[in-house]
Z-matrix of the N, CA and C atoms (Angstrom, degrees):
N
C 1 1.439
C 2 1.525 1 111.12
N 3 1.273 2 124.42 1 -51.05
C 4 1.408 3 131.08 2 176.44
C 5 1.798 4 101.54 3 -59.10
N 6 1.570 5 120.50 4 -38.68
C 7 1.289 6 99.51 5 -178.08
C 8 1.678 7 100.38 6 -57.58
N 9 1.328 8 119.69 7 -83.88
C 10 1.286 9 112.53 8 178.27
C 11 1.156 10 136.94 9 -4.76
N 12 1.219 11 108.69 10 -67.69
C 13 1.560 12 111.06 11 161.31
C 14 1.206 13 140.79 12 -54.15
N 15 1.228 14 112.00 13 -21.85
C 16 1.862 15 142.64 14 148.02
C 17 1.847 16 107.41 15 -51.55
N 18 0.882 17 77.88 16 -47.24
C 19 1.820 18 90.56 17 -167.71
C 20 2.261 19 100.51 18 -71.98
N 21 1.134 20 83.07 19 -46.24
C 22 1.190 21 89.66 20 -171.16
C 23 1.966 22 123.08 21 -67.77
N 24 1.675 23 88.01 22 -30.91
C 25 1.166 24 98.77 23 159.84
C 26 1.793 25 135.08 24 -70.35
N 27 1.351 26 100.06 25 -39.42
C 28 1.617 27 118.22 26 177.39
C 29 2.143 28 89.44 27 -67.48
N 30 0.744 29 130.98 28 -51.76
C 31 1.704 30 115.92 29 -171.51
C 32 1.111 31 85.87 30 -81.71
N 33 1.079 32 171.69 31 -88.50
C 34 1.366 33 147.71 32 -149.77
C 35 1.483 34 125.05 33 -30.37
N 36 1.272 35 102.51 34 -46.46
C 37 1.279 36 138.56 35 176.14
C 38 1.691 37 99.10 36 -65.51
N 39 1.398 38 116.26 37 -79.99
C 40 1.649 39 99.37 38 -176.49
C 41 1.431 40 100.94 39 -66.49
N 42 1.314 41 142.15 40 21.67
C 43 1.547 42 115.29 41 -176.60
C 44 0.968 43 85.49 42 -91.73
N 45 1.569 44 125.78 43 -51.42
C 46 1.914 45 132.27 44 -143.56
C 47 1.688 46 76.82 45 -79.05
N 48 1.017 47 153.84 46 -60.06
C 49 1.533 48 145.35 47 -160.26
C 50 1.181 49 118.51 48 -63.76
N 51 1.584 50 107.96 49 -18.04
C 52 1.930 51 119.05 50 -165.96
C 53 2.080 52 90.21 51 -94.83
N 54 1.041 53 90.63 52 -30.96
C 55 2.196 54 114.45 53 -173.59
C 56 1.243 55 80.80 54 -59.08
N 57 1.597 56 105.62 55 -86.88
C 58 1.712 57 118.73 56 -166.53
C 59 1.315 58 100.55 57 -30.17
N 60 1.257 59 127.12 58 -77.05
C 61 1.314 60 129.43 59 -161.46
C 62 1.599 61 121.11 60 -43.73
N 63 1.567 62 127.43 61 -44.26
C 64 1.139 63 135.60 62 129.29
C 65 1.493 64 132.49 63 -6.73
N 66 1.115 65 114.15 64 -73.98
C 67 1.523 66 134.16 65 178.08
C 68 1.511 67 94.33 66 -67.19
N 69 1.189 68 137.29 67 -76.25
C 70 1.449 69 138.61 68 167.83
C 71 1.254 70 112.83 69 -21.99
N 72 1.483 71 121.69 70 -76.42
C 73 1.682 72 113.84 71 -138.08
C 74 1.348 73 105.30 72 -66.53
N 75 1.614 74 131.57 73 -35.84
C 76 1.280 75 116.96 74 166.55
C 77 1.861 76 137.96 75 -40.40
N 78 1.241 77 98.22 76 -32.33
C 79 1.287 78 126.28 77 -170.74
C 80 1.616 79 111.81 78 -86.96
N 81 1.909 80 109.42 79 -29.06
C 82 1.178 81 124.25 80 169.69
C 83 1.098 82 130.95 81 -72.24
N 84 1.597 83 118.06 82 -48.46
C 85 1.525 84 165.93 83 115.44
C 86 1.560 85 76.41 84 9.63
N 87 1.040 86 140.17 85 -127.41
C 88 1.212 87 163.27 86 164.82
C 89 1.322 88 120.83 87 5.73
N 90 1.497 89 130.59 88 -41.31
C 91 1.526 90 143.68 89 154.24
C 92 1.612 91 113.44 90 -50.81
N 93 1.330 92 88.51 91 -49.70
C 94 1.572 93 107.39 92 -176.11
C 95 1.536 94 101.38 93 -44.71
N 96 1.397 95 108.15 94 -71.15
C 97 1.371 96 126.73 95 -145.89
C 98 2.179 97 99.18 96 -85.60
N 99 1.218 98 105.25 97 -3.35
C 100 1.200 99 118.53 98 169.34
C 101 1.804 100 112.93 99 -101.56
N 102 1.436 101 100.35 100 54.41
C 103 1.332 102 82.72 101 -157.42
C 104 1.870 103 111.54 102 -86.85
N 105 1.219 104 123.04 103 173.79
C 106 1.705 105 108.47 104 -169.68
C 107 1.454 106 106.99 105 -84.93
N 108 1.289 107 102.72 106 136.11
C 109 1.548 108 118.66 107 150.11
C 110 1.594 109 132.73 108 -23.14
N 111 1.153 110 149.44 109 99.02
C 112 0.995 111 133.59 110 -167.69
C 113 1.668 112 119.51 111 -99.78
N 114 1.426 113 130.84 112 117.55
C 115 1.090 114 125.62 113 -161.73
C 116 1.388 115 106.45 114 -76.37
N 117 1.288 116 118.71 115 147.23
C 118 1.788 117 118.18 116 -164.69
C 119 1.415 118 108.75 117 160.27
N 120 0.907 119 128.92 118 173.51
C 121 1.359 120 146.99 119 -171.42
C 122 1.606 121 110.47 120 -119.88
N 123 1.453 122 128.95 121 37.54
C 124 1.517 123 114.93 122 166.29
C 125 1.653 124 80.66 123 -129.00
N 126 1.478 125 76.46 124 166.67
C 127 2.261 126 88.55 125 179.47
C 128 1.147 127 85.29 126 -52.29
N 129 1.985 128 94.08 127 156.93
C 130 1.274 129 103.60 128 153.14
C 131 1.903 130 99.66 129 102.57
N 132 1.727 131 121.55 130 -43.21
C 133 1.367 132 134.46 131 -174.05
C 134 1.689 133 96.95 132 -54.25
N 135 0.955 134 102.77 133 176.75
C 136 1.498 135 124.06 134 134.01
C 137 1.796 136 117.52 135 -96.46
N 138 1.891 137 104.89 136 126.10
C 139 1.386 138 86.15 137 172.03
C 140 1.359 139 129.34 138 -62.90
N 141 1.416 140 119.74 139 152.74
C 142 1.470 141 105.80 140 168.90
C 143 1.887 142 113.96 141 -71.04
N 144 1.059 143 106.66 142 152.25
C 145 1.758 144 103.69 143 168.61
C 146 1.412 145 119.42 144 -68.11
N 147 1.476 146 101.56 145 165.91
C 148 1.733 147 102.71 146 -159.49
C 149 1.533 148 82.66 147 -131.70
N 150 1.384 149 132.36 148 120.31
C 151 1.055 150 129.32 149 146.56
C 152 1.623 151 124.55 150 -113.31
N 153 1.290 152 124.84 151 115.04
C 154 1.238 153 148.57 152 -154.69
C 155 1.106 154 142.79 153 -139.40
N 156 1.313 155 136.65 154 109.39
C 157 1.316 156 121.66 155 172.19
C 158 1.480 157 137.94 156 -21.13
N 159 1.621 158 130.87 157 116.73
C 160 1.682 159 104.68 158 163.27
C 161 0.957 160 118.51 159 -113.51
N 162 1.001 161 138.45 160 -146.75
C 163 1.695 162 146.75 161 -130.93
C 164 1.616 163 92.75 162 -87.68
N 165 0.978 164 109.01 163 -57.23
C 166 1.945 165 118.01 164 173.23
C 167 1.332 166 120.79 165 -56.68
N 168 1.667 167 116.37 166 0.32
C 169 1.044 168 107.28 167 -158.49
C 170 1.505 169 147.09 168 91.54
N 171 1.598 170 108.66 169 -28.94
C 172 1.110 171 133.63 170 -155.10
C 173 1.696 172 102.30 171 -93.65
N 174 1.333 173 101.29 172 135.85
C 175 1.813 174 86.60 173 168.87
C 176 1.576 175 127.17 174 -72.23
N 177 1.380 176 115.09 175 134.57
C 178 1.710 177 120.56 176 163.41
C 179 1.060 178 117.50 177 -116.47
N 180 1.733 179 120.80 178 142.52
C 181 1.418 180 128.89 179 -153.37
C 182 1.923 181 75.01 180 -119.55
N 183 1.474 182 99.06 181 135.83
C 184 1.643 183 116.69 182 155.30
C 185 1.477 184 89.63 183 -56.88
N 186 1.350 185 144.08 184 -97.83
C 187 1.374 186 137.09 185 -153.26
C 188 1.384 187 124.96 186 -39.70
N 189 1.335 188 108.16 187 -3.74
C 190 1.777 189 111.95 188 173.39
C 191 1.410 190 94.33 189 -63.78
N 192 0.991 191 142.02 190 -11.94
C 193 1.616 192 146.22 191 -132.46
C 194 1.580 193 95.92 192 -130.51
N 195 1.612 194 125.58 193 -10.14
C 196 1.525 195 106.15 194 -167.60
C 197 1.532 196 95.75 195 -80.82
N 198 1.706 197 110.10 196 162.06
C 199 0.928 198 115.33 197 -146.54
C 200 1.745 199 133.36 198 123.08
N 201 1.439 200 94.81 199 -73.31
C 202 1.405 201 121.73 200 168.92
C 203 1.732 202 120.10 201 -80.47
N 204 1.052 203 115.40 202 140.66
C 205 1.403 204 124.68 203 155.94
C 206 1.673 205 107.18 204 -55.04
N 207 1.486 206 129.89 205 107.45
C 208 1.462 207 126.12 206 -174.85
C 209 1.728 208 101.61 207 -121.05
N 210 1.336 209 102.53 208 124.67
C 211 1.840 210 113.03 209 149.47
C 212 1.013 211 118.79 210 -75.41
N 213 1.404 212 123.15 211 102.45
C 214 1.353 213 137.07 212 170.48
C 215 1.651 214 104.04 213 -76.83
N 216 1.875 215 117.87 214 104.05
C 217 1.051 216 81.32 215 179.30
C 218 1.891 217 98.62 216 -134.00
N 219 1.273 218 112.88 217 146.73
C 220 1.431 219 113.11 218 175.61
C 221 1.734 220 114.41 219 -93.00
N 222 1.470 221 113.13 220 131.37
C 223 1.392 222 130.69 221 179.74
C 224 1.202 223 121.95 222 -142.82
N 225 1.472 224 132.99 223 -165.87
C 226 1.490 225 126.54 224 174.54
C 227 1.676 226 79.87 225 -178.22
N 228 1.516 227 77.54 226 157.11
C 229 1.446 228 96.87 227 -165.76
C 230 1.741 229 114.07 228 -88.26
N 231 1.344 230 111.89 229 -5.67
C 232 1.488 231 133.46 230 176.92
C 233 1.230 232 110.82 231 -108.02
N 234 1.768 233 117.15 232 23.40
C 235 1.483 234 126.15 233 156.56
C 236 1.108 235 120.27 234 -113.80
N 237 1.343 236 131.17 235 120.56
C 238 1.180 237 147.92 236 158.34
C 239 1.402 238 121.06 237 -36.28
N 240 1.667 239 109.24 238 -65.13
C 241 1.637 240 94.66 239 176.28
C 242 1.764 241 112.72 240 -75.74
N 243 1.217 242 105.85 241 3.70
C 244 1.948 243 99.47 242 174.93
C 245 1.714 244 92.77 243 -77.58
N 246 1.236 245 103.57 244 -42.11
C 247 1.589 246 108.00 245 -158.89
C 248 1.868 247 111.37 246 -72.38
N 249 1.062 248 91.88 247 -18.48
C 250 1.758 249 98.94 248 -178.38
C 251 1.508 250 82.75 249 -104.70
N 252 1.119 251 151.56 250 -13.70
C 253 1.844 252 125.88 251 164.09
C 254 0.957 253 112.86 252 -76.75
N 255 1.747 254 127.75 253 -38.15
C 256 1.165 255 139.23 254 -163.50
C 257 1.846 256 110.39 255 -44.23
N 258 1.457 257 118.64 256 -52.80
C 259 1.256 258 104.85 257 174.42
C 260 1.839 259 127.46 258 -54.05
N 261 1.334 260 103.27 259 -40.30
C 262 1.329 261 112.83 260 156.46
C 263 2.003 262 135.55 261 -50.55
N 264 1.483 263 90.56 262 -34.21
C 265 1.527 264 97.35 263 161.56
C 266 1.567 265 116.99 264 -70.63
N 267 1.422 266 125.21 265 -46.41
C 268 1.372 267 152.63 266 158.02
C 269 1.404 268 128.21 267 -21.49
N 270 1.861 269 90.36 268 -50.58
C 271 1.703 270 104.96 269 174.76
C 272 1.505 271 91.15 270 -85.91
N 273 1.398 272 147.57 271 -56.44
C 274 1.053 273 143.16 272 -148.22
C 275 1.847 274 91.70 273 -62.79
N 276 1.232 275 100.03 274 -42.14
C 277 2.102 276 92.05 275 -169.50
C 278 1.636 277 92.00 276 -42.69
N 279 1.218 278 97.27 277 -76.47
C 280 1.933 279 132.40 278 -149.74
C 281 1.654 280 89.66 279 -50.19
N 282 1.088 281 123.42 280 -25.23
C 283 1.935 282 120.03 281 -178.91
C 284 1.573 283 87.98 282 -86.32
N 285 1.456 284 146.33 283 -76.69
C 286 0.876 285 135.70 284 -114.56
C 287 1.666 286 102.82 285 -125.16
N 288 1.332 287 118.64 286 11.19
C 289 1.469 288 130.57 287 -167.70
C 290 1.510 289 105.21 288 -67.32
N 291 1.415 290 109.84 289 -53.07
C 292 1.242 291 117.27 290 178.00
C 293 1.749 292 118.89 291 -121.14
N 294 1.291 293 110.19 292 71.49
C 295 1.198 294 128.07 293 173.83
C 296 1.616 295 119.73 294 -108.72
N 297 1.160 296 103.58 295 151.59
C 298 1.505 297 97.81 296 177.67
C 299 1.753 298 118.51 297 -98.04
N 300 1.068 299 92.25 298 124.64
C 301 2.082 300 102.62 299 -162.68
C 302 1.622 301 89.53 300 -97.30
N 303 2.012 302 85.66 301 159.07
C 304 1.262 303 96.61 302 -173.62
C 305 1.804 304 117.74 303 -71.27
N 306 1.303 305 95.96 304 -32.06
C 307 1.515 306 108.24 305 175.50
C 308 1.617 307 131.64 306 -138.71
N 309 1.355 308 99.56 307 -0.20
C 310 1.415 309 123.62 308 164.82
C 311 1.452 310 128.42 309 -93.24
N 312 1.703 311 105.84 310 150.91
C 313 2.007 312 88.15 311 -161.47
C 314 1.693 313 92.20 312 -107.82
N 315 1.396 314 142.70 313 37.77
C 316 1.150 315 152.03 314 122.13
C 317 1.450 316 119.55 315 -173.64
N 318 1.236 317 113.69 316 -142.04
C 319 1.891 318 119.89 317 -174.58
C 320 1.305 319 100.79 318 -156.53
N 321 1.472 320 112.39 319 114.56
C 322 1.769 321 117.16 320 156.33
C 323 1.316 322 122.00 321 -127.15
N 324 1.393 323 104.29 322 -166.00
C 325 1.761 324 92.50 323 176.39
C 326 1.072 325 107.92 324 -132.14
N 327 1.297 326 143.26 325 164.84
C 328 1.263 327 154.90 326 -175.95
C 329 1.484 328 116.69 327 -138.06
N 330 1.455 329 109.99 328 109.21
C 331 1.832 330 112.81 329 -155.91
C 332 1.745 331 94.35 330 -117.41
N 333 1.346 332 82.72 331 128.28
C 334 1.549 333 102.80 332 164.33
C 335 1.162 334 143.83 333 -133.14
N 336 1.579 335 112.97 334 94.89
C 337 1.283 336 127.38 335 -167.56
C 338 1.465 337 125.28 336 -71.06
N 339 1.037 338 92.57 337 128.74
C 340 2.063 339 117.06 338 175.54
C 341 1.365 340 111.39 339 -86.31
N 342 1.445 341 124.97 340 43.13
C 343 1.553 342 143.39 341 -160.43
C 344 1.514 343 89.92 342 -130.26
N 345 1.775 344 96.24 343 142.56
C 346 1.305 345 105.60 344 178.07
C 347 1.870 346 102.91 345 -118.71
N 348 1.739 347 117.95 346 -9.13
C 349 1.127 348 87.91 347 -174.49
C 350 1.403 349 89.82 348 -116.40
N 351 1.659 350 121.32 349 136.85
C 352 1.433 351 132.69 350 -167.37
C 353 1.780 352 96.06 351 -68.84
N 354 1.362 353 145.81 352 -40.04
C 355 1.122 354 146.90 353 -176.92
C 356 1.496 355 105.13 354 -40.69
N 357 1.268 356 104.78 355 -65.20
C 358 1.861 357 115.77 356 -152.98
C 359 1.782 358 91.00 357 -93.88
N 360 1.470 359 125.92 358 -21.98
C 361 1.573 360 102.07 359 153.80
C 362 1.411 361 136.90 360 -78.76
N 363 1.179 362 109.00 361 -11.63
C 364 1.895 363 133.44 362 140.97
C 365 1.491 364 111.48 363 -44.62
N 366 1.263 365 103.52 364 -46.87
C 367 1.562 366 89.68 365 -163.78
C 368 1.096 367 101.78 366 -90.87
N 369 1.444 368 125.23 367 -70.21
C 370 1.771 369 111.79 368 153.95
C 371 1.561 370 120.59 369 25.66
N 372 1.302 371 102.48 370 -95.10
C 373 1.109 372 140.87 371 166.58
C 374 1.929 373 110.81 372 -17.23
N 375 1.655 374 103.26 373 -64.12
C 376 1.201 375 101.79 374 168.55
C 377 1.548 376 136.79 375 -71.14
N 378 1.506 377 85.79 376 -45.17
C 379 2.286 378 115.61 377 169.36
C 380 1.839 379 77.15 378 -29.56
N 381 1.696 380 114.75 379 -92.50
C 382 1.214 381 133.27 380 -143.64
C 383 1.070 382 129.23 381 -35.33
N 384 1.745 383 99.31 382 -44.17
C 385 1.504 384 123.38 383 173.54
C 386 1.580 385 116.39 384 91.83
N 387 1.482 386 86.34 385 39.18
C 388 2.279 387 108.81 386 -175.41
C 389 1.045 388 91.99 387 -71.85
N 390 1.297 389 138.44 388 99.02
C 391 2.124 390 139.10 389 165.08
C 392 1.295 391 112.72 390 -66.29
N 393 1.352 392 106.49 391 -28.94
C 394 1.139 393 117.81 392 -146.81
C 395 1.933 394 107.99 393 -70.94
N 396 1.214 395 135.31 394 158.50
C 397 1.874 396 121.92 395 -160.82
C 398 1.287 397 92.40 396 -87.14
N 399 1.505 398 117.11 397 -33.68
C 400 1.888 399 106.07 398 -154.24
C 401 1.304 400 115.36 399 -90.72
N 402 1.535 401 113.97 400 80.83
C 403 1.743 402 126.15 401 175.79
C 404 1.352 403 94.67 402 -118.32
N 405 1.548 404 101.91 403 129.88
C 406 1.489 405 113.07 404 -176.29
C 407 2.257 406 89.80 405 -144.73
N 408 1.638 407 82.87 406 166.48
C 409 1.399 408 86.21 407 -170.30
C 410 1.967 409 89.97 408 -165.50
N 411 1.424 410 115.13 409 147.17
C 412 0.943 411 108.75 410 149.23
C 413 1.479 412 138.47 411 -130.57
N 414 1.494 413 91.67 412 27.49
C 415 1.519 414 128.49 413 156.55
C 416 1.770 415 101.04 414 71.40
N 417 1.654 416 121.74 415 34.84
C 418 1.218 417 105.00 416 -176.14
C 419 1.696 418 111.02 417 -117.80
N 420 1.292 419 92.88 418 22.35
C 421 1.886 420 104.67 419 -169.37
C 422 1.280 421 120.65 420 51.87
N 423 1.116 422 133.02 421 -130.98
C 424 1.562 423 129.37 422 165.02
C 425 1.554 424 132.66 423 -34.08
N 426 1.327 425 93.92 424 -18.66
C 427 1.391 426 107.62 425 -172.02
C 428 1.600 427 115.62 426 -99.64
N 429 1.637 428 109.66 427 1.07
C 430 1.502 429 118.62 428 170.70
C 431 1.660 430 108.54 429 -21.09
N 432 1.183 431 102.09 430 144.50
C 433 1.274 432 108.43 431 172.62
C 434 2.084 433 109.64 432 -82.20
N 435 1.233 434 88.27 433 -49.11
C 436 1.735 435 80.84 434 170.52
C 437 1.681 436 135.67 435 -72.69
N 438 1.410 437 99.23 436 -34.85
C 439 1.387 438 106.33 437 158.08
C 440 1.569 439 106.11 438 -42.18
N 441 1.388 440 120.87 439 -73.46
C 442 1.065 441 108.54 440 -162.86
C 443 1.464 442 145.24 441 -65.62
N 444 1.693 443 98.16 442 -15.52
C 445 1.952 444 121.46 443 158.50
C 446 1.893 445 87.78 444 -63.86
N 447 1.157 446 104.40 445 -59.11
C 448 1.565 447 95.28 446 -154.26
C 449 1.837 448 119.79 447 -69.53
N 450 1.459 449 96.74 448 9.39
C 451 1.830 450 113.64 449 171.49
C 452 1.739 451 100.11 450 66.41
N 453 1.325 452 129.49 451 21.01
C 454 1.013 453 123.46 452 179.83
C 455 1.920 454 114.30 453 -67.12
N 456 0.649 455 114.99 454 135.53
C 457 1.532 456 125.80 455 -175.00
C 458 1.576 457 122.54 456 -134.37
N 459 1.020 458 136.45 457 0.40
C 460 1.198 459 169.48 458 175.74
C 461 2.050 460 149.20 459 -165.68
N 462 1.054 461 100.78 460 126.69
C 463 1.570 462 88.89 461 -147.65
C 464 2.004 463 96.27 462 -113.75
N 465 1.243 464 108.64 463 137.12
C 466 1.524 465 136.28 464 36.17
C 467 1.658 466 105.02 465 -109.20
N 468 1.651 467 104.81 466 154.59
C 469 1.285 468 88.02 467 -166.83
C 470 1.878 469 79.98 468 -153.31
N 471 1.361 470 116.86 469 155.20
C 472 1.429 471 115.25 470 -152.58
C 473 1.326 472 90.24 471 -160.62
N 474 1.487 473 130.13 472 133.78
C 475 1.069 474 163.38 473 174.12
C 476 1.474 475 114.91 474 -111.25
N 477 1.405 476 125.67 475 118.51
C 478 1.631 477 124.10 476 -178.72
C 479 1.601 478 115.18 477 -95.98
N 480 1.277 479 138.46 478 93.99
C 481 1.777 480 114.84 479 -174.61
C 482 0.985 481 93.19 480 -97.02
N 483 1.661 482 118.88 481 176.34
C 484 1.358 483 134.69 482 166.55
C 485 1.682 484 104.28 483 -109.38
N 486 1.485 485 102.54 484 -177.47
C 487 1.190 486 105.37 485 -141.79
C 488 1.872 487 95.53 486 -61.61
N 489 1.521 488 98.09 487 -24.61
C 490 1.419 489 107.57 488 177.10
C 491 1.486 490 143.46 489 -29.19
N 492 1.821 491 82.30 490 -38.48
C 493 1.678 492 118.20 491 -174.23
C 494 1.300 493 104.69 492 84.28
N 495 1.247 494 115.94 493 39.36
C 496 1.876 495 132.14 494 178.67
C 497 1.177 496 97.94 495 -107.31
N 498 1.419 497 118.47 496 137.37
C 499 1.376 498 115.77 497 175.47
C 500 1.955 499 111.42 498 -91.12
N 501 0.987 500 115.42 499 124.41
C 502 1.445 501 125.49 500 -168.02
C 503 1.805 502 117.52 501 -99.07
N 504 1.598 503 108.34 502 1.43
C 505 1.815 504 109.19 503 -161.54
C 506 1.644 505 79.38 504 145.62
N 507 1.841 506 86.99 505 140.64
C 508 1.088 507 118.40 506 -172.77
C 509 1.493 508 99.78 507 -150.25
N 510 1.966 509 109.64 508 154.87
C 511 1.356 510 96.92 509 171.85
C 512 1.585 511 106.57 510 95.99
N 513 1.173 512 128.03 511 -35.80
C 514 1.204 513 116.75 512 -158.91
C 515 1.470 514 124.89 513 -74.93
N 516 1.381 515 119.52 514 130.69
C 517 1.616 516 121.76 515 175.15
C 518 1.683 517 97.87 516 -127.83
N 519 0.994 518 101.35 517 165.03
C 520 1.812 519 127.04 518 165.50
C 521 1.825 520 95.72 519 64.91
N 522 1.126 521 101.46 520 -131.46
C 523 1.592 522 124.69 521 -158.44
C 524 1.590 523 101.46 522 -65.33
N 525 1.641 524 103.54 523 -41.96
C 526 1.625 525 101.76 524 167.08
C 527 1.290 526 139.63 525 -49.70
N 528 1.711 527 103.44 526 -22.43
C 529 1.852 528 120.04 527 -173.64
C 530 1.558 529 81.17 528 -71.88
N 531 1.185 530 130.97 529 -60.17
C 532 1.467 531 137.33 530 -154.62
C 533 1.695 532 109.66 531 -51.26
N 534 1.461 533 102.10 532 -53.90
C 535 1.468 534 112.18 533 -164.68
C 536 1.631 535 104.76 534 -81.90
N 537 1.122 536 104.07 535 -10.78
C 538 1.667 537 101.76 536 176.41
C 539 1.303 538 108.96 537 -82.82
N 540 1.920 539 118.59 538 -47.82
C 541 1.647 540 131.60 539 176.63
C 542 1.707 541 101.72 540 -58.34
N 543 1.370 542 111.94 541 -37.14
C 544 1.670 543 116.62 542 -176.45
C 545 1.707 544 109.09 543 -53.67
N 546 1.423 545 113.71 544 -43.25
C 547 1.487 546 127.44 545 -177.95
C 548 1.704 547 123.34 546 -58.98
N 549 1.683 548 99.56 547 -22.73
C 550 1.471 549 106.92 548 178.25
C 551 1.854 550 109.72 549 -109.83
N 552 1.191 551 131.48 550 7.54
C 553 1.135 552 152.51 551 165.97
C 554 1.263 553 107.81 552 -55.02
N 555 1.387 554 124.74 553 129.57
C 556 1.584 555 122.18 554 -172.90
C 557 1.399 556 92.56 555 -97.80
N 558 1.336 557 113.58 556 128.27
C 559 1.528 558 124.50 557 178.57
C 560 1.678 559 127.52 558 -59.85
N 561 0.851 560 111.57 559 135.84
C 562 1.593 561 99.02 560 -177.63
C 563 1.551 562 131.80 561 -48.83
C-alpha cells in the first residue's frame, strides 16, 4: 500500500511539474528573450542621461533627444584635436540634419565640454560654427560630471545612440562619423 501511494505521489508530483512547466516555458521563453537593457557606456548599453547646464545656463537632458539618432560628443575648447575635428563634426550635422532615417525621427548632436572658462567655450562654440542647441558644460574641466559616468579619459571622444538611447559606435572622427551616420540612412 505505501508502495502505491509512493508511486502515486511521485506522478502527481511530475504531473503538476510536467503542467507547470507547460504553463511556464512560454512565458519563460519570452522573459528570457526579453532580456533588460543594461545602462553603460559599451555598444550595445543604454546611454546613461546627461543632465547639464548650457550656454544659458539652463538645464539640458540628453533624453530630450530620444527619438533621434544623437552624437554624444565630448570636447573643450583648449583642444586642438577637438578643434581640428570640429569642422568634420559640422559637415556631418549640415549632411545628415535633415535626412530621412531608417527608424529614427532625425539626427543631432549633443556637445559636452571639458572647459572651465564659460567665455572662451562661447567663443569656441561660435569661431567653429557648432549650430547645433545641445551644448552643455558644467564648467569643471576634467572633473565633468559626464565625462566621468561616461569613462572618458581623453578628448575628442564621441558616442553614437540610436533613437533608442542605445549606444551603437563610439570613438568616431573623420570618414568613420560618416560611414557609421551612412548605416542608419533610409535607402532610396
Amino acid at each position: 500500500m505505501k508502495k502505491i501511494a509512493f508511486a502515486l505521489l511521485v506522478a502527481a508530483g511530475i504531473g503538476a511539474t510536467y503542467s507547470f512547466t507547460l504553463v511556464e516555458k512560454p512565458a519563460m521563453a519570452q522573459r528570457m528573450a526579453e532580456k533588460p537593457v543594461k545602462v553603460g557606456t559599451a555598444i550595445g548599453d543604454e546611454a546613461p542621461d546627461i543632465v547639464m547646464d548650457g550656454i544659458d545656463g539652463k538645464p539640458m537632458k540628453l533624453s530630450s533627444l530620444r527619438g533621434k539618432l544623437v552624437l554624444i560628443d565630448f570636447w573643450a575648447s583648449w583642444c586642438g584635436p577637438c578643434r581640428r575635428e570640429n569642422p568634420n563634426v559640422v559637415s556631418a550635422y549640415e549632411k545628415y540634419k535633415k535626412a530621412k532615417w531608417k527608424t529614427a525621427k532625425g539626427f543631432d548632436i549633443f556637445s559636452v565640454s571639458l572647459d572651465q572658462n564659460v567665455d572662451a567655450w562661447k567663443a569656441a562654440i561660435e569661431k567653429d560654427g557648432l549650430i547645433w542647441k545641445s551644448h552643455v558644460s558644467d564648467l569643471k574641466g576634467w572633473q565633468n560630471g559626464a565625462a566621468a559616468v561616461y569613462g572618458v579619459s581623453s578628448i575628442p571622444m564621441s558616442f553614437l545612440i540610436d533613437e533608442n538611447g542605445i549606444i551603437v559606435a563610439k570613438n568616431l572622427r573623420g570618414l568613420e562619423l560618416h560611414k557609421q551616420l551612412d548605416m542608419h540612412v533610409k535607402s532610396l
